[in-house]
Backbone bond lengths (Angstrom), bond angles and torsions (degrees), N, CA, C in turn:
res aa  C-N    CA-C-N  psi(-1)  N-CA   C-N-CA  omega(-1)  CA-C   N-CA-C  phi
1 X - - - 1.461 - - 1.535 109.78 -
2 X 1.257 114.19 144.33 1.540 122.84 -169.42 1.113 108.56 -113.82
3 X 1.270 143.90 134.01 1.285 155.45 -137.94 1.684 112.81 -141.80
4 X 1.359 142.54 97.48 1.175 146.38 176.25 1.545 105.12 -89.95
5 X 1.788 116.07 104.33 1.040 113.11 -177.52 1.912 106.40 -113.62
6 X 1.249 107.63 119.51 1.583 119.46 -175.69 1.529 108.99 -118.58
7 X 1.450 97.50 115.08 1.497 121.86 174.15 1.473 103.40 -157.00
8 X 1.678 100.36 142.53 1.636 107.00 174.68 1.654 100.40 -73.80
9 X 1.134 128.89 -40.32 1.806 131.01 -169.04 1.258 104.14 -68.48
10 X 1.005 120.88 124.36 1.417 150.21 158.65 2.024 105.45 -50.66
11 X 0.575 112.91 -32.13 1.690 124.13 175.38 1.018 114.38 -65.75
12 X 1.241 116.56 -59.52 1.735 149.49 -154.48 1.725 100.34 -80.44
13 X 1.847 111.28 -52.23 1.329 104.28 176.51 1.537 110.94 -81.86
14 X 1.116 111.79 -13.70 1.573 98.92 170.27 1.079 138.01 -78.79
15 X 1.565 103.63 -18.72 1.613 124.91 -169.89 1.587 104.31 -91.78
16 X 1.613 120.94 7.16 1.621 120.68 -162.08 1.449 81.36 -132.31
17 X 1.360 132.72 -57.79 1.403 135.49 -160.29 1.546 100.23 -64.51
18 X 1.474 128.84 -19.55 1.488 134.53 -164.03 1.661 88.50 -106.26
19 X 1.200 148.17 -39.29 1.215 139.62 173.09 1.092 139.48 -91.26
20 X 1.945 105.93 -10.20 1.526 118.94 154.43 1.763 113.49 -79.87
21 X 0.890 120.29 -18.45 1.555 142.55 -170.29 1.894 91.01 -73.02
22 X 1.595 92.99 -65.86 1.536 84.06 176.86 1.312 137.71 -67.07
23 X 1.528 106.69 -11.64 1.254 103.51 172.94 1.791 124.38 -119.28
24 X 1.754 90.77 40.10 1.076 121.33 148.62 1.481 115.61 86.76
25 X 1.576 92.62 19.58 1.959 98.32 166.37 1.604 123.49 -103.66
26 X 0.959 103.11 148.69 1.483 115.06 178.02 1.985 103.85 -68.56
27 X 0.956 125.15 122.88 1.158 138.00 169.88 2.203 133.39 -100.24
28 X 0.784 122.24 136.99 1.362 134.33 170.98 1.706 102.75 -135.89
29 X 1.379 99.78 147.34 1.586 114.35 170.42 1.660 111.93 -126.18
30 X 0.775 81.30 154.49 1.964 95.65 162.61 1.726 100.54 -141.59
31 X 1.751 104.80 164.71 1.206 129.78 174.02 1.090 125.65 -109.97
32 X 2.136 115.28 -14.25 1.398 88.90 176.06 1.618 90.57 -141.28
33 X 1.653 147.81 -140.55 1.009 145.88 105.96 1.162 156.05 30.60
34 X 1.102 101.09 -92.69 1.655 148.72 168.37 1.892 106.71 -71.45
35 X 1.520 123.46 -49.11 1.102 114.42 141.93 1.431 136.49 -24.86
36 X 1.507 95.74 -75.52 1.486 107.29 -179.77 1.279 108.36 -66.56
37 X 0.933 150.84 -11.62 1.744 132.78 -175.26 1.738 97.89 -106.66
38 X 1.188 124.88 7.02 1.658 127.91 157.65 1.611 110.13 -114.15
39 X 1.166 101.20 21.51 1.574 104.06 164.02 1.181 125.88 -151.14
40 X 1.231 117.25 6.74 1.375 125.31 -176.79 1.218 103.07 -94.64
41 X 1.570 157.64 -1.40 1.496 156.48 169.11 1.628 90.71 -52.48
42 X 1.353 122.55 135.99 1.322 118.77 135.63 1.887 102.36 106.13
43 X 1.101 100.80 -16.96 1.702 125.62 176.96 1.366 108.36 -43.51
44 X 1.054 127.27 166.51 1.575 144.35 162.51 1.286 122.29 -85.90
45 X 1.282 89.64 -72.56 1.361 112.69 163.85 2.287 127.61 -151.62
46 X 1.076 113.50 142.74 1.335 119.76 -170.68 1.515 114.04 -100.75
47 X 1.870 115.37 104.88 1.154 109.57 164.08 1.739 118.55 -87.17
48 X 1.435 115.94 129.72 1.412 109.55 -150.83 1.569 94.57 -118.13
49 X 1.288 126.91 155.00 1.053 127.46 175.74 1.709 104.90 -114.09
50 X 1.428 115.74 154.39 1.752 88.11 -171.05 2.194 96.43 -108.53
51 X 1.122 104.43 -32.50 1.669 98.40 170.24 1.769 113.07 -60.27
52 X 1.374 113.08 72.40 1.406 109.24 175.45 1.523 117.39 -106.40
53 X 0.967 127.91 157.53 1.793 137.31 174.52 1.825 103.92 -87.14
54 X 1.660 101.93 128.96 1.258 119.54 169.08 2.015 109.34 80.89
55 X 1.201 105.03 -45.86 1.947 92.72 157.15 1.546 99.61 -151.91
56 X 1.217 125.18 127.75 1.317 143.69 -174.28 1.420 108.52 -66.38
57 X 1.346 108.21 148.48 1.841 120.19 -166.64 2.276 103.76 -48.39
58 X 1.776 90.66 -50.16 1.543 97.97 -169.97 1.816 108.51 -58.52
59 X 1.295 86.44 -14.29 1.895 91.15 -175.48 1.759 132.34 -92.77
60 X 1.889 82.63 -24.45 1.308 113.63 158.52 1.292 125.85 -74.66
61 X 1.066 114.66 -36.55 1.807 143.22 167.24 1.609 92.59 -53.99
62 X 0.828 121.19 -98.31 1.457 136.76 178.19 1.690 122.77 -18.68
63 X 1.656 119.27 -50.47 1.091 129.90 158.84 1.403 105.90 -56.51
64 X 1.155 136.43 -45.60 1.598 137.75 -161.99 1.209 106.14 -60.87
65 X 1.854 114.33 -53.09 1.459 120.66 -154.95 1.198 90.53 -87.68
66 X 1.609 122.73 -23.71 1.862 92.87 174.99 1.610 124.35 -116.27
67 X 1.069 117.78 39.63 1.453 141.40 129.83 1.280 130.22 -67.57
68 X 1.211 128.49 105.62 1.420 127.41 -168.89 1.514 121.04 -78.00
69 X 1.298 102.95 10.23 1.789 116.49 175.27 1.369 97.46 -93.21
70 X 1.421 111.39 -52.03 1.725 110.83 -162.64 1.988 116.03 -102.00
71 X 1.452 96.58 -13.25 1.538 99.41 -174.67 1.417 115.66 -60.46
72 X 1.236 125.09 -12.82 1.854 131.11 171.25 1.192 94.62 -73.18
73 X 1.302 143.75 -15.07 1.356 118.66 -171.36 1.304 111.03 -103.18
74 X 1.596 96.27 144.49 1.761 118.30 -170.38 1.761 107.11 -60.02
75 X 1.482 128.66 125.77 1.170 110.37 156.41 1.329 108.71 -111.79
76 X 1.338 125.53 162.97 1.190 147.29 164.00 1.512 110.16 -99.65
77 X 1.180 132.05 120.13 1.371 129.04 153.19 1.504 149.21 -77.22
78 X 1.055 129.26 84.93 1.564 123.99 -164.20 1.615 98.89 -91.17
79 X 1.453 98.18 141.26 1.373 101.26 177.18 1.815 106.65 -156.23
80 X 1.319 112.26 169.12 1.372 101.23 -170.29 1.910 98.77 -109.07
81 X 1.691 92.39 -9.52 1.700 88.65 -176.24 1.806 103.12 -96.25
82 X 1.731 111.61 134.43 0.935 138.28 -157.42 1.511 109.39 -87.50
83 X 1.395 114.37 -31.77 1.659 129.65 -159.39 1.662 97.68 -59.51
84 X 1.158 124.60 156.84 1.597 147.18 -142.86 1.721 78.51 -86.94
85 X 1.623 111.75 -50.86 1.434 118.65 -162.30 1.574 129.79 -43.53
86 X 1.649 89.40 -42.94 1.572 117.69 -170.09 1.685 84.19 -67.17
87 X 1.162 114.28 -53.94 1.451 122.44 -148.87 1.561 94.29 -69.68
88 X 1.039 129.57 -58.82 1.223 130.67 176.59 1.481 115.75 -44.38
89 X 0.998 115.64 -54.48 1.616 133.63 177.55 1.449 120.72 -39.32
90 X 1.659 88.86 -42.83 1.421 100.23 175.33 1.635 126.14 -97.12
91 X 1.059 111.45 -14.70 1.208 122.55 148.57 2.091 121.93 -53.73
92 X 1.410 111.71 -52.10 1.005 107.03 176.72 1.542 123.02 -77.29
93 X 1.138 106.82 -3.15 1.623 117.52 -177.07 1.705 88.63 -83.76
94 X 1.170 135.95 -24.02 1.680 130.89 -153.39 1.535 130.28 106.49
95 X 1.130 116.43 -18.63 1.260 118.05 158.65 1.664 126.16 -34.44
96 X 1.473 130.63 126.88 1.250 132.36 -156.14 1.526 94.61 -95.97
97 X 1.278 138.45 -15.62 1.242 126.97 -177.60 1.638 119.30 -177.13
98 X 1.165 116.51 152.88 1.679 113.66 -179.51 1.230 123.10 -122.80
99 X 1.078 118.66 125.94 1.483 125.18 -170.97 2.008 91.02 -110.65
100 X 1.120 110.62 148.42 1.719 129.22 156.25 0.947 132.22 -116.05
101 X 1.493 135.16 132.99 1.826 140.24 -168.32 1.237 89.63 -85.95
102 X 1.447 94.60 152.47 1.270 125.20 -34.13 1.452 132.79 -64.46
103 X 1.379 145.60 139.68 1.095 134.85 -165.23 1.396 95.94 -132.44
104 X 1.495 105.70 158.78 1.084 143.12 176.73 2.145 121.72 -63.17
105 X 0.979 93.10 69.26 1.609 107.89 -178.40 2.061 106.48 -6.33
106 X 1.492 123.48 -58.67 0.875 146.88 -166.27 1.804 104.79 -66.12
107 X 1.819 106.59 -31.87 1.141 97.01 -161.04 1.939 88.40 -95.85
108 X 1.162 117.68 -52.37 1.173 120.24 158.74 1.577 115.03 -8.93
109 X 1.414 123.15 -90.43 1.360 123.86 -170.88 1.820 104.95 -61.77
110 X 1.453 126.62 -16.73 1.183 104.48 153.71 1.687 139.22 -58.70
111 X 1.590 90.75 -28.33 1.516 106.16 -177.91 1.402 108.16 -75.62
112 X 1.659 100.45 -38.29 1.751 79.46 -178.36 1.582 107.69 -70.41
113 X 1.116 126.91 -44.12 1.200 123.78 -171.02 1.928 114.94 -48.79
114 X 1.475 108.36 -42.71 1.631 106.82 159.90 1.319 114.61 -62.12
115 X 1.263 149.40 -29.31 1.480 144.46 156.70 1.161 119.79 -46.44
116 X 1.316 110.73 -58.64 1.546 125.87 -177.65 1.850 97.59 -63.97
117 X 1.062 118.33 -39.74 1.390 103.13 -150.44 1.848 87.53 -76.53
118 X 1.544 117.27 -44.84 1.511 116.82 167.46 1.257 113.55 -38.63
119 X 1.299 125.77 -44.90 1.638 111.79 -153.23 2.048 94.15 -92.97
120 X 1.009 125.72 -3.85 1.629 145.98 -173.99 1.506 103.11 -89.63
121 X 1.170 103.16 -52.18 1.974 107.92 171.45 1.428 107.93 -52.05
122 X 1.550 109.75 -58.15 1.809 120.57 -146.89 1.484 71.85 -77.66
123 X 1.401 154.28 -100.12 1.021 137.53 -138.44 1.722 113.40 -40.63
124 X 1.395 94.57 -45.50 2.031 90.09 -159.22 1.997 91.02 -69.47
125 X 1.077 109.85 -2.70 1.534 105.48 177.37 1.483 120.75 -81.66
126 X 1.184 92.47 -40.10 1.394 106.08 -171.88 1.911 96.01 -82.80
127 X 1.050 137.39 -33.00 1.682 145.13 -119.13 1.648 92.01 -93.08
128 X 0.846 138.80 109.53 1.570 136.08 -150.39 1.250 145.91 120.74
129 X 1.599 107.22 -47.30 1.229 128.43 -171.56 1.738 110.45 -91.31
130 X 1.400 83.90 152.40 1.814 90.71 -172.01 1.469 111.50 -128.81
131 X 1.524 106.85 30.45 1.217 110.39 -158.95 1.923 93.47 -89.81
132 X 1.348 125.24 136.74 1.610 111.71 151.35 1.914 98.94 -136.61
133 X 1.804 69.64 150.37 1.844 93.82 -166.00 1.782 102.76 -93.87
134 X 0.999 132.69 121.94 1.372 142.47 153.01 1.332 129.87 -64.60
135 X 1.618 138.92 121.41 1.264 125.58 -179.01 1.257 101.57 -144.14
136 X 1.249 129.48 90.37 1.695 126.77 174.73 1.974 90.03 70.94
137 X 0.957 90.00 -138.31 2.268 112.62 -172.01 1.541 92.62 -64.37
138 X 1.595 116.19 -27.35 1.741 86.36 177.85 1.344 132.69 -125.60
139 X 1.538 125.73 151.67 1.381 133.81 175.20 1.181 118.94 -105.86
140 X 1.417 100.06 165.79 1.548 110.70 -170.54 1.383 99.83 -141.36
141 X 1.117 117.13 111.40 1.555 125.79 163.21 2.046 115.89 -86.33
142 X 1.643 109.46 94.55 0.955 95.70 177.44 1.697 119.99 -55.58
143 X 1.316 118.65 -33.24 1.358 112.71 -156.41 1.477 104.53 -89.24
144 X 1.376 122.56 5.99 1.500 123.81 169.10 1.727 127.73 -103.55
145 X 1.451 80.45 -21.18 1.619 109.45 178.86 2.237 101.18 69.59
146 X 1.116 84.38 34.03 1.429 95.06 -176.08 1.896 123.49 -110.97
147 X 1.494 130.68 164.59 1.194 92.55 -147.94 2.129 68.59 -156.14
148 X 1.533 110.97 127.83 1.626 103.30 167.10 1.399 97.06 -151.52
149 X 1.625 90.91 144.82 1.534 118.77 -162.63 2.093 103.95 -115.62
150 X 1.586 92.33 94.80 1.795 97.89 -172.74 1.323 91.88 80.12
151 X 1.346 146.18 46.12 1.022 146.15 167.01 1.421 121.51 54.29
152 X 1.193 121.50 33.97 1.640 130.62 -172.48 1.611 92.32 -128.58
153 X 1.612 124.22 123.67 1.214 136.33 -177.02 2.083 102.59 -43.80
154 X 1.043 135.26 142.99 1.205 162.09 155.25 1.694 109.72 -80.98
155 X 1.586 121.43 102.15 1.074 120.52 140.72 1.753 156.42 -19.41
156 X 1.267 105.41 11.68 1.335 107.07 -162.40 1.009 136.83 -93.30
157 X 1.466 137.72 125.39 1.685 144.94 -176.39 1.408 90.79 -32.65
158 X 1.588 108.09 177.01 1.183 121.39 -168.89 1.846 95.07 -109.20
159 X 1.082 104.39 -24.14 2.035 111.16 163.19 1.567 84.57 -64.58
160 X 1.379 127.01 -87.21 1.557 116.27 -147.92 1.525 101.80 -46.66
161 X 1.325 137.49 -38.85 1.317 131.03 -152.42 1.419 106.62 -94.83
162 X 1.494 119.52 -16.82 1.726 113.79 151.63 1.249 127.32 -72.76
163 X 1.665 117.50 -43.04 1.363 126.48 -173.74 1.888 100.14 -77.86
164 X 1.368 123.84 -21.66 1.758 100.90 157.38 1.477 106.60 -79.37
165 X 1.273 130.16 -41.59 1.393 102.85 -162.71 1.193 124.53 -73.70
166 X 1.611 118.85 -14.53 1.302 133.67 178.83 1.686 90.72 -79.22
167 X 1.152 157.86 -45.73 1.393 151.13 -166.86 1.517 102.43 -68.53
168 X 1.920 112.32 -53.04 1.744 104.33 -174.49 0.765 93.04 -83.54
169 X 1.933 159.33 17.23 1.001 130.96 -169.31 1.905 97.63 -111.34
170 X 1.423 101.22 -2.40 1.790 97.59 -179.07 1.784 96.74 -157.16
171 X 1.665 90.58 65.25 1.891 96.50 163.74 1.208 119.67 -74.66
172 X 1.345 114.19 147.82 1.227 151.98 -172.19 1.650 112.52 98.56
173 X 1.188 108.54 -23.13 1.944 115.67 -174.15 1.786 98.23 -80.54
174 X 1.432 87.76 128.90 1.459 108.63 163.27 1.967 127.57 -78.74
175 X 0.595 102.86 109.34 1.824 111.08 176.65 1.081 127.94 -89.52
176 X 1.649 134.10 120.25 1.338 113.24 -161.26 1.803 100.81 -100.83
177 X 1.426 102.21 172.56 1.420 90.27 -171.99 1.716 126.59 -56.87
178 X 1.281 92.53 -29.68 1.757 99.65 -177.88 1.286 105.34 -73.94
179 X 1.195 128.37 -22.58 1.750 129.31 -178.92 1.381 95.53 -62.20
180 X 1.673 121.85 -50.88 1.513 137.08 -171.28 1.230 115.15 -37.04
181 X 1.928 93.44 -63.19 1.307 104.15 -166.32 1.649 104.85 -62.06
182 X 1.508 112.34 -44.47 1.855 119.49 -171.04 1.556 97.44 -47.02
183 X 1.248 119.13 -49.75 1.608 119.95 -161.58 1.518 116.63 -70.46
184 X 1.585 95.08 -41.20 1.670 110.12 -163.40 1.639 116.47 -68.17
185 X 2.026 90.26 -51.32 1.340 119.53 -159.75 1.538 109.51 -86.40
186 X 1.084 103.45 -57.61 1.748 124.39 164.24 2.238 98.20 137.27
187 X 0.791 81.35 -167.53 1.983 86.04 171.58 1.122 98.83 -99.66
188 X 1.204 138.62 -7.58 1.842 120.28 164.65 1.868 124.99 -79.29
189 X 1.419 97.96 -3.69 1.263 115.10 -175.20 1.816 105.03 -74.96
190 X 1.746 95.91 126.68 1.439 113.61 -176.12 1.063 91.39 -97.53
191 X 1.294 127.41 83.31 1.884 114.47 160.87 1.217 126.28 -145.10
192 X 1.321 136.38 -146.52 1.518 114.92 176.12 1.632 106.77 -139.83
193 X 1.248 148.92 170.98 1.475 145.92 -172.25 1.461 115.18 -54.83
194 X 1.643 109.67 -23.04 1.403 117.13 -156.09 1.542 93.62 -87.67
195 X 1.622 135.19 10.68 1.229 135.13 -155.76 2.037 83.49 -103.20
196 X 1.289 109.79 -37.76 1.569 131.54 -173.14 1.812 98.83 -68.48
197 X 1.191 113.97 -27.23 1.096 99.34 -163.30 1.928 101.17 -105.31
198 X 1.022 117.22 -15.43 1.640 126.31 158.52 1.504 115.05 -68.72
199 X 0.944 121.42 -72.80 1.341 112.98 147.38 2.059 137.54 -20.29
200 X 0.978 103.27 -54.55 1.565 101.01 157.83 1.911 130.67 -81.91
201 X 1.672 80.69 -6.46 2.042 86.58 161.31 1.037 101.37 -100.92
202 X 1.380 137.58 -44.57 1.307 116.66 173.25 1.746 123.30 -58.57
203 X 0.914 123.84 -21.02 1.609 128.23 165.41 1.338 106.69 -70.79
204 X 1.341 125.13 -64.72 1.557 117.45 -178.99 1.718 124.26 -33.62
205 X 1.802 94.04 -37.37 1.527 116.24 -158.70 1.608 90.75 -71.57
206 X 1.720 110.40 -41.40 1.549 108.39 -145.89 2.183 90.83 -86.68
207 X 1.178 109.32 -10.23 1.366 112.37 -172.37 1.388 123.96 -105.40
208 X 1.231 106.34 3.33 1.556 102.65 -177.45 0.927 124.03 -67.82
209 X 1.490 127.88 -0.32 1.366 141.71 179.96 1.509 103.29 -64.76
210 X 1.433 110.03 -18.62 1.700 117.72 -160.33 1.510 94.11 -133.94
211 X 1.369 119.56 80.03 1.534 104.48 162.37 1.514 123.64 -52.97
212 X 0.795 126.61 -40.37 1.468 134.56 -169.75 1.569 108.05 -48.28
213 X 1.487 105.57 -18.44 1.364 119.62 -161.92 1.959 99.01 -115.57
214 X 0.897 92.61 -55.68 1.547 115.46 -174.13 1.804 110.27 -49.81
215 X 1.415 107.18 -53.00 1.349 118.74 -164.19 1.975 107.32 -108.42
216 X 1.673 83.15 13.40 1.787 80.22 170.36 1.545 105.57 -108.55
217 X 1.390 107.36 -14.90 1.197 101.90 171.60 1.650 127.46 -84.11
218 X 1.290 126.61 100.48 1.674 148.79 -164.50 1.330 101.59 -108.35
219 X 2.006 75.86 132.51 1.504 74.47 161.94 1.758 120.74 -92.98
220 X 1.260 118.05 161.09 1.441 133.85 166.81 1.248 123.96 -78.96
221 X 1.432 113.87 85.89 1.799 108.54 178.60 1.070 130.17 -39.54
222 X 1.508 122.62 110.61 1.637 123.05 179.07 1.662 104.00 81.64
223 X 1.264 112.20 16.16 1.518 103.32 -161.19 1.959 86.77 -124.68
224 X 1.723 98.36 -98.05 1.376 129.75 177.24 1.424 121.89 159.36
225 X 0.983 143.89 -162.95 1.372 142.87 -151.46 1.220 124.73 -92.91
226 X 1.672 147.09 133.77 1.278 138.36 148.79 1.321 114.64 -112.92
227 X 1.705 114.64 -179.70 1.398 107.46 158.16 1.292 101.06 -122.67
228 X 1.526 97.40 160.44 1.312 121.44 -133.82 1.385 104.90 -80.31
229 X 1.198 82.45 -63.19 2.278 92.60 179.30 1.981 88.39 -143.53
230 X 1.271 78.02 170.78 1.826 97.63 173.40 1.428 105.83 -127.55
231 X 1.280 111.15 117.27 1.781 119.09 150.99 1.232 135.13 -90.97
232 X 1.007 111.56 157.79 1.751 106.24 -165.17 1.743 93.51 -87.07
């Protein structure tokens, strides 16, 4: 596993690149931005820092997930700012998880290892299959993990592109948000319901091209979300 580690501190990448090394990952660093988004193709996974020089982690974040070369890849966020906002922010940009400085070395390489082990499942799940699902303007290619709306590629995180296929893939059933998060996120996920509910505006937003798709997905009062019906 290959490891894209981005921090401006010289401390910080040495002290992760020397303890991912030991626990048996291949590592690369960058120092600023602009680094990381010419080295992150081909990655495993991306620990990102968001105080960076020349393009900032949330901006780097953002370019990644909507590039359809690099948006499968897991980031991790390290950051030294604590506020709910940052954290949130970065969550809705696509980021798979947030860590805050200073952190705990031990708890860290657990997290990557729950990322990695998520993003290792969804592939070997998908890795085979040739099945794609049709619904009005959009498809779903399970075996590409890819997703086009009127036949023009679809942007989507690798959260948005589980949490629709798991919704068209069992219409009429209602899901509550914590089921979401257990299924989507895994049980190592530190977050809160409102992470479920950014995520299904950003799908609505990216699908409206396809009502059929867009406006079947409801929410469940007091509950959480299904889709509604499926059309061929």
């Amino acid at each position: 596993m290959q490891i894209l580690v981005v921090d401006d501190e010289v401390s910080i990448r040495e002290l992760l690149t020397f303890n991912l090394k030991k626990n048996g990952y291949s590592v690369e660093t960058a120092a600023d931005g602009r680094e990381a988004l010419a080295k992150a193709a081909g990655m495993d996974l991306v620990l990102l820092d968001i105080m960076l020089p020349e393009v900032d982690g949330l901006e780097v974040c953002r370019r990644l997930k909507a590039d359809p070369q690099t948006s499968g890849i897991p980031i991790i966020m390290l950051t030294a700012k604590a506020e709910e906002i940052d954290r949130v922010l970065g969550l809705e940009l696509g980021a798979d998880d947030y860590v805050v400085k200073p952190f705990s070395m031990r708890e860290l390489l657990a997290r990557v290892k729950a990322v990695l082990r998520r993003s290792a499942k969804d592939n070997q799940s998908e890795k085979g299959r040739e099945e794609t699902l049709k619904i009005g303007g959009l498809r779903l290619d399970f075996s590409s993990y890819q997703a086009w709306l009127h036949d023009e590629p679809i942007a989507l995180t690798p959260k948005e592109y589980e949490l629709l296929k798991l919704l068209v893939t069992n219409p009429g059933r209602a899901f509550s948000r914590d089921e979401l998060l257990e299924r989507i996120w895994g049980y190592e996920y530190y977050g809160d319901t409102r992470t479920v509910d950014v995520h299904i505006r950003h799908l609505r937003a990216k699908l409206k091209g396809a009502p059929a798709v867009s406006d079947a997905i409801e929410t469940v009062r007091g509950v959480g979300y299904r889709f509604a019906r499926r059309t061929a």
